[in-house]
Each structure stands twice: as structure tokens, then as C-alpha cells.
N, C-alpha and C positions, 0 to 999 in steps of 0.2 A: 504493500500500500504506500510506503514512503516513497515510492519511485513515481506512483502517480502521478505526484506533485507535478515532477519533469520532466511528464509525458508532453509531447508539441501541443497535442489541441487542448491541454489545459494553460497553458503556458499563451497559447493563441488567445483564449475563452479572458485569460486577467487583461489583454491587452486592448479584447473588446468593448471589457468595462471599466478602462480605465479612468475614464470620466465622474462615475458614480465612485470611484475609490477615492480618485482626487475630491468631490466633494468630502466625501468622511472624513478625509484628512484634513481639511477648512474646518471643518463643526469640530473636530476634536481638537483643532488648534485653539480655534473663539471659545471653548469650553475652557479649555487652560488657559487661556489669556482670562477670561472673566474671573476664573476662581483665584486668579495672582492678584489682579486687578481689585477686587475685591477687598476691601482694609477694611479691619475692627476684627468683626468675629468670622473664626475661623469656619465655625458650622456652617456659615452662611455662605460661604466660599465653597464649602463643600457641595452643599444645597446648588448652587450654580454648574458647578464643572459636572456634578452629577445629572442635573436635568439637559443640560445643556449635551452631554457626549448621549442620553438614553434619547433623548428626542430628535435630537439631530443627526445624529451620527450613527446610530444604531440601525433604522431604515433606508442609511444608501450603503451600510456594508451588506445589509441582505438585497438590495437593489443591486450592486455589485456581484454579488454569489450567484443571484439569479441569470443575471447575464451571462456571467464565466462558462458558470456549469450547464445550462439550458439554452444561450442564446434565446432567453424571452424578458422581458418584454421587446418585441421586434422595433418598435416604435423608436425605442432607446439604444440601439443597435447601429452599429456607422453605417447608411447604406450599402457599404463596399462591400460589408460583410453580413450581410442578414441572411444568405445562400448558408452562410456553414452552420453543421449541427454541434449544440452543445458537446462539451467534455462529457459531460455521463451520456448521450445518446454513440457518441462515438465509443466510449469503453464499453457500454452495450452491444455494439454493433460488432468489433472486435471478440467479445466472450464469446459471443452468440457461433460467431463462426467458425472460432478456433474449438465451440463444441462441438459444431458438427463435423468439422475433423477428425476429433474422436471417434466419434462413432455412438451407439445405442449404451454401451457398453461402458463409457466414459474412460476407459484405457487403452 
């Protein structure tokens, strides 16, 4: 499984979302700038970098993962690339065939 990581079309899939990664990386910077930013009390800082990275930042790294791994939403997808399939429909597609190489038999 740790090879997956750097298989191509996953490695293709981070590059398709890379947009929605770079936002997360914005929210979670403004999340830690607010909670620095933030003087007196320390809870309250916390209360910021915490609301700030779960609402902000939280829904474009799964906006991110949905692209990667699925290429969906297509809408958010580069036109250049909305033909190629997800990382898990390609490791699917790969399992699928290298089972039937096997055989009935699976050895």
C-alpha cells in the first residue's frame, strides 16, 4: 500500500487538485495567522485557529481527495484533464485485470 502513494495516476490525481490543496493551504495559513494574531487570551486564539482550519480548511482537503482519487467533481477538474479516471478507478481497473490473469483459481 505505501507504494501506492507513487503510483503515476495518483501522483497525476494530486496534480489535478492542486488548486483545492493550495486553497487549504491559504485557510490553514489565515487560521494560524488569526490565532498568532490574536492577543490576551490564549483560548481564544485557540477558538480561532481551531474554527478557522475545521471550516475552512477541512472541506477543500476533502475537495482535494475527491479530485485526486475520483476525478469528481468534473466541474472543478482542468478541462485538459476531465478524460482521465480517478486513482482508485485506475487501481481498480489494474486489480481487476491482473485477476483475471489469474484465473478462477486465483493462483
Amino acid at each position: 500500500m505505501y507504494g501506492y502513494s507513487w503510483n503515476p495516476s495518483v501522483v497525476s490525481g494530486h496534480e489535478r487538485g492542486i488548486v483545492a490543496l493550495a486553497a487549504w493551504a491559504v485557510c490553514l495559513s489565515v487560521g494560524v495567522a488569526a490565532g498568532t494574531a490574536a492577543k490576551g487570551a490564549a483560548e481564544l486564539a485557540l477558538v480561532h485557529v481551531a474554527a478557522i482550519f475545521t471550516l475552512g480548511s477541512l472541506p477543500w482537503m476533502a475537495l482535494h481527495l475527491t479530485i485526486a482519487y475520483f476525478n469528481w467533481p468534473k466541474a472543478l477538474v482542468p478541462p485538459h484533464r476531465r478524460g482521465e479516471t480517478g486513482s482508485v478507478t485506475e487501481w481498480w481497473r489494474q486489480r481487476a485485470a491482473r485477476d483475471k490473469d489469474r484465473g478462477p483459481g486465483g493462483g
